[in-house]
LOTIDO-822935 format. One record per residue (C-alpha): residue in one letter; x, y, z. Coordinates in steps of 0.5 Angstrom, whole numbers, padded with zeros to 4 digits, always signed. Example, Ala and Ser with C-alpha at 12.3 -4.5 7.8 and 13.67 -1.06 7.14 Angstrom:
! LOTIDO-822935
A+0025-0009+0016S+0027-0002+0014
END
This chain:
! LOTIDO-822935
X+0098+0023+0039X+0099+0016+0038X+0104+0013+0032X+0100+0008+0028X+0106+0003+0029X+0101-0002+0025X+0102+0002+0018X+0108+0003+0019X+0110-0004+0021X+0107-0007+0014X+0110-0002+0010X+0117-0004+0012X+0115-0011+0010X+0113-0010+0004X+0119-0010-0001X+0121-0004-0003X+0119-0003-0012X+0126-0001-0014X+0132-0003-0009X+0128-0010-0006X+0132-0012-0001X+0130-0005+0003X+0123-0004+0007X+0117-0001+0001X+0118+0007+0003X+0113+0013+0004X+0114+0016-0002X+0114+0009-0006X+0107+0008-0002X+0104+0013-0004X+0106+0012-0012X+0102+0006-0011X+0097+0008-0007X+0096+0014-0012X+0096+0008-0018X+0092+0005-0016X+0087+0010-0016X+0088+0012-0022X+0087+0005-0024X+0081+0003-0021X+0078+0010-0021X+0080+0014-0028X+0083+0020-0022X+0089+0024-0021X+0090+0024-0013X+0096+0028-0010X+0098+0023-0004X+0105+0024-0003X+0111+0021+0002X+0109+0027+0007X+0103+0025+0008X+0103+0018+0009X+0109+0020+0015X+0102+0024+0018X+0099+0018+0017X+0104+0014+0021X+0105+0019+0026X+0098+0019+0028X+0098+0026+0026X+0091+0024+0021X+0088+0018+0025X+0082+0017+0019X+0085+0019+0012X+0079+0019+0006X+0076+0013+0004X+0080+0012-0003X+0086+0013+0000X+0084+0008+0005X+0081+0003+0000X+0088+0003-0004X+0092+0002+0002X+0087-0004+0004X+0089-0007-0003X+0096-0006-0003X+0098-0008+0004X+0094-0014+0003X+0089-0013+0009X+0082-0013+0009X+0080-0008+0014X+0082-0001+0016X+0083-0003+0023X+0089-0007+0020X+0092-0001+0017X+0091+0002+0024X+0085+0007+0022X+0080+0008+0026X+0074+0014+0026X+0074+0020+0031X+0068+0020+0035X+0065+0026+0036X+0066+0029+0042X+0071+0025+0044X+0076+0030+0046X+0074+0034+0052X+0081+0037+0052X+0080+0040+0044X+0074+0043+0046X+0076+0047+0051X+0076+0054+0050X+0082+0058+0050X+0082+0065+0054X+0087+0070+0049X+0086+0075+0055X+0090+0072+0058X+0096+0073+0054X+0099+0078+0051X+0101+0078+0044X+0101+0085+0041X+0109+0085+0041X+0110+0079+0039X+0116+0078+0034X+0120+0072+0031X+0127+0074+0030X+0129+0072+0022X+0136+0074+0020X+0136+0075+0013X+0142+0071+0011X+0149+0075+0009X+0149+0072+0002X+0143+0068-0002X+0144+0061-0005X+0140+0055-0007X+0138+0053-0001X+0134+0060+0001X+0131+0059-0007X+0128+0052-0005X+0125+0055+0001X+0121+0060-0002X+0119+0055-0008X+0117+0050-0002X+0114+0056+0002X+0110+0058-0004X+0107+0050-0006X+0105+0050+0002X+0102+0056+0002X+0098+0055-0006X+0096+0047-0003X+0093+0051+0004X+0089+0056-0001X+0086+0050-0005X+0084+0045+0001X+0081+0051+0005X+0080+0058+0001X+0084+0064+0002X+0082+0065+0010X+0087+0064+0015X+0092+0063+0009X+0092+0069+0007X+0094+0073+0013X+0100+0068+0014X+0102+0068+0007X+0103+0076+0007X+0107+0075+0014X+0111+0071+0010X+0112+0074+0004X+0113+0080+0007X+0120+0077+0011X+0121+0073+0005X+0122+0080+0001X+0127+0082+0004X+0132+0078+0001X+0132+0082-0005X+0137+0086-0002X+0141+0081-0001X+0148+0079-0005X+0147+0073-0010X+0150+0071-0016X+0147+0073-0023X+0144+0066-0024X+0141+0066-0017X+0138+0072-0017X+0134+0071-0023X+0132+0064-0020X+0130+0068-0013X+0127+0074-0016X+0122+0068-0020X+0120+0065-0014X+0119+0071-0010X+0115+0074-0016X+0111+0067-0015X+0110+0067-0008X+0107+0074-0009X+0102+0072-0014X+0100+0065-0010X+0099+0070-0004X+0095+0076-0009X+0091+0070-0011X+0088+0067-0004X+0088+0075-0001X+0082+0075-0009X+0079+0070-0006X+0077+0072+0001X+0075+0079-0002X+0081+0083-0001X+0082+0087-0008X+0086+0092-0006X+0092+0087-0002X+0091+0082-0009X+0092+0088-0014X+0098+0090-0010X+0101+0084-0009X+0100+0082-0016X+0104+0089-0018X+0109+0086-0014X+0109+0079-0017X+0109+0083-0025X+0115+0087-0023X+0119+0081-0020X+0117+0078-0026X+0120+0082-0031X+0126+0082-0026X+0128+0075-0027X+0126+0076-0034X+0120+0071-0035X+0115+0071-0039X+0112+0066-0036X+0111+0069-0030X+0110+0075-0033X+0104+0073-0038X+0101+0069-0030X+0101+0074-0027X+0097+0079-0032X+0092+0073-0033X+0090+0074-0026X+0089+0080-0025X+0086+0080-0031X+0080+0074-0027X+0081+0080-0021X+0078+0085-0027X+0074+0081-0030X+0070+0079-0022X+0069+0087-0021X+0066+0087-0028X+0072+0091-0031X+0071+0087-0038X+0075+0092-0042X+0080+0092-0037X+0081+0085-0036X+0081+0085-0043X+0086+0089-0044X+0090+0085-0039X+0090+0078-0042X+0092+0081-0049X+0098+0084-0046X+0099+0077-0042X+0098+0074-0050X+0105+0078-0052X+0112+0074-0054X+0106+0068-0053X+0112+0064-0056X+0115+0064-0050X+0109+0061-0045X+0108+0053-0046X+0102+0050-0049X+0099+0049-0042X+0100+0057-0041X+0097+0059-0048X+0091+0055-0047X+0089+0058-0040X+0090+0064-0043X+0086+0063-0049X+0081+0061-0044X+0080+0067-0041X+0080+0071-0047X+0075+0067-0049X+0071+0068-0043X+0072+0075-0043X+0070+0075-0050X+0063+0071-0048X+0061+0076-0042X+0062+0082-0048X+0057+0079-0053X+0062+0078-0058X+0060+0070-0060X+0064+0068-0066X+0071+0071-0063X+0069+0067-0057X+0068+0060-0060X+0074+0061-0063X+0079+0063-0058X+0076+0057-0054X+0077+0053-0060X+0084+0055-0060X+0085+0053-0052X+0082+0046-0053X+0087+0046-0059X+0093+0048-0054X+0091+0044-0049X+0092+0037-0053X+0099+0040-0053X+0099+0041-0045X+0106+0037-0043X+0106+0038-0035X+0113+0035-0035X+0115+0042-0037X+0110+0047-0035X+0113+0052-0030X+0111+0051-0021X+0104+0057-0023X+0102+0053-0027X+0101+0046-0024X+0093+0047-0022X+0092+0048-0029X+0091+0040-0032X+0085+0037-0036X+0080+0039-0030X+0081+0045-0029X+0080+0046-0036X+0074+0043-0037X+0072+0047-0031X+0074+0054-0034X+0072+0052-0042X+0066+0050-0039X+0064+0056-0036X+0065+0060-0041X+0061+0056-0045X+0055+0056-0040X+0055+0065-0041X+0055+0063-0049X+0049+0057-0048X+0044+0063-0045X+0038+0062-0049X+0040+0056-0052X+0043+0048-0050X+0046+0048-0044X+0049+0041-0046X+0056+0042-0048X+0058+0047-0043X+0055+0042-0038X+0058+0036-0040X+0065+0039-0039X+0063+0042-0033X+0061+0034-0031X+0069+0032-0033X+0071+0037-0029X+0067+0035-0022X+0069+0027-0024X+0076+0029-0025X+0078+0034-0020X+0084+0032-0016X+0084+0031-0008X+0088+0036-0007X+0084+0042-0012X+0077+0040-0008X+0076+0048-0009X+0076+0048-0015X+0071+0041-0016X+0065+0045-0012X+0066+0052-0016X+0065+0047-0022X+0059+0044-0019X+0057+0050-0016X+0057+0053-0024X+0053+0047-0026X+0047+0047-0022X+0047+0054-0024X+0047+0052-0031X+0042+0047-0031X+0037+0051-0026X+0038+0057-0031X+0037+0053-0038X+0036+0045-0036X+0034+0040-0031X+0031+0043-0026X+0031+0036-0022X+0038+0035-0023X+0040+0043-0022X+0037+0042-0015X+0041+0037-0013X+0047+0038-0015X+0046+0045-0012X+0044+0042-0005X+0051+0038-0005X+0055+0043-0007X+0052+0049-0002X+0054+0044+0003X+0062+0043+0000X+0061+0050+0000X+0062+0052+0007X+0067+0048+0008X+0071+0054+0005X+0073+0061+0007X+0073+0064+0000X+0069+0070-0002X+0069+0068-0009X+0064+0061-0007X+0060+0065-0002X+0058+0070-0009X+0057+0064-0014X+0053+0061-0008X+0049+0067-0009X+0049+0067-0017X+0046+0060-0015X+0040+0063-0010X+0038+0067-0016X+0037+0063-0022X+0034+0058-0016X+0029+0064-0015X+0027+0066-0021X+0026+0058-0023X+0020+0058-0019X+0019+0051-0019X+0019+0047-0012X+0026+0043-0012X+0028+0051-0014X+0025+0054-0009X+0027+0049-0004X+0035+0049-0006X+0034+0057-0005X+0032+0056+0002X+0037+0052+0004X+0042+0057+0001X+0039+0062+0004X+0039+0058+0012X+0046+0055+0010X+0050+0063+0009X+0046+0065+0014
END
């Protein structure tokens, strides 16, 4: 693996923003790359200073065409071979291609010795919370695949700590993000399918929750096993979850008042109850216009505007059946525009949902061809949950009946296959 000694030699010429007798950091470039984008895009993007050491490691020897378009305009070069940035042929290493022979070793026995410590502080806190935010990011880039059979090794270990001596303010915070990570690690077991492991991990997660004393954790947690209830079509129960994650709402920020308003909404939807339905999602619209990320806790991070025009906006699609498609689908479109480069899962679910949409109630045309690209953006997770929404897509497609329907069908049918 080369360096890119090119990136890294204009980031140090260039002045540092705060302190301009010292070279440009990497965090302070990735701030201005992701400006930038803001800027001339309207886009949140994540770039952060751990990405941009990948970058002039070599680690990533093409990064996305924004990230790179922005860093042209800032380093003040016209090409990306300026920036050392070059395309990976295809084929070009015979060396990665070649296939490994696992017979040849014998991992059955395999164990990593990690010594719980004698007394849990701060740092073993950090840890967990730094753990959980990787695992989350995994799980958003790539579905729940291998991430899941990672993240429950990883969890499984991490619980040990509970068992160790800590002081009373550590032991709370400790116990909350232990409870988190089993809940980012449920969430991505729901997505490769595996119920049972998810419901168990999210019990797991509700009572570190109620532990620490945190009623924010504590009405997440519930929220997302109400959405497990809610896939298998247990509407009551989900039900009955999401209104217990509503009590001592009080306690919950306006973020985490308008999720689970939206999910109430949703739920309502799915069981014909219309007008509840409408103001619920009244209500998390309201609470949204509230929403302050600066005091939002870890779990609710992914919960920004595209996610809740995204949610909003699929649970206006179960109340347009029969009627205008139009204001679910324009709040499906915001959230295809402004789903961030590092929740591309969710930007495929929402375009995923909006074909769905227009292939059921609307533009045939327009239907088809936003199914045929996110049918593609699809396989590039291994997620449960995008394989039965590309599914749902099929159907409506089927019962279309039209040529453009019939076709994005097929596709579907040969791309899963």
């Amino acid at each position: 693996m080369d360096p890119n000694s090119r990136l890294r030699a204009l980031r140090e010429s260039r002045p540092s923003p705060s302190f301009p007798t010292e070279p440009m950091s990497r965090a302070e470039l990735a701030e201005a790359v992701n400006a930038e984008l803001w800027s001339s895009t309207g886009r949140r993007y994540g770039l952060d200073a751990h990405t941009i050491a990948r970058y002039e490691r070599g680690a990533v020897r093409w990064p996305s065409a924004a990230y790179r378009s922005a860093m042209r305009k800032i380093l003040g070069v016209a090409t990306d071979q300026e920036l050392g940035f070059r395309p990976i042929p295809r084929g070009a290493s015979a060396l990665a291609a070649r296939p490994v022979d696992a017979s040849r070793f014998d991992l059955a026995d395999l164990e990593v010795s990690g010594l719980l410590p004698k007394r849990v502080g701060w740092p073993e806190v950090e840890q967990i919370r730094w753990a959980t935010s990787s695992i989350a990011a995994s799980d958003n880039l790539y579905g729940g695949g291998l991430t899941c059979a990672a993240a429950v090794s990883q969890l499984r270990w991490t619980s040990g700590l509970l068992a160790v001596p800590a002081n009373k303010r550590i032991r709370a915070e400790l116990t909350e993000a232990i409870g988190n990570m089993a809940g980012v690690v449920a969430f991505a077991a729901f997505d490769v399918g595996d119920h049972k492991a998810a419901r168990r991990c999210f019990r797991f997660a509700l009572q570190c929750a109620e532990d620490a004393g945190s009623w924010s954790l504590r009405s997440n947690t519930l929220s997302d096993m109400a959405r497990v209830a809610a896939h298998a079509g247990q509407l009551d129960e989900a039900l009955s979850l999401i209104e217990l994650a509503q009590v001592r709402s009080d306690r919950v920020t306006p973020t985490g008042r308008a999720m689970m308003s939206m999910l109430r909404g949703r739920l309502l939807a799915r069981l014909g109850q219309r007008l509840e339905a409408a103001e619920e999602l009244a209500a998390s619209d309201a609470w949204m216009e509230r929403s302050d990320p600066a005091i939002d806790p870890p779990w609710l991070c992914y919960y920004d505007r595209a996610e809740h025009h995204g949610s909003t906006g699929r649970a206006l699609a179960v109340l347009a059946r029969g009627g205008d498609p139009e204001p679910a689908a324009r709040r499906l479109r915001v959230a295809v525009e402004l789903a961030g480069e590092q929740y591309p899962r969710s930007r495929t679910f929402s375009r995923l949902r909006l074909a769905t949409l227009l292939m059921a109630e609307g533009d045939a045309a327009e239907a088809a061809a936003t199914g045929r690209r996110a049918a593609r953006e699809a396989l590039e997770f291994r997620s449960h949950r995008m394989g039965v929404e590309l599914r749902e897509l099929a159907r409506a497609s089927q019962s279309r009946q039209t040529p453009e329907a019939l076709e994005l069908s097929h596709e579907i049918d040969t791309l899963t296959a």
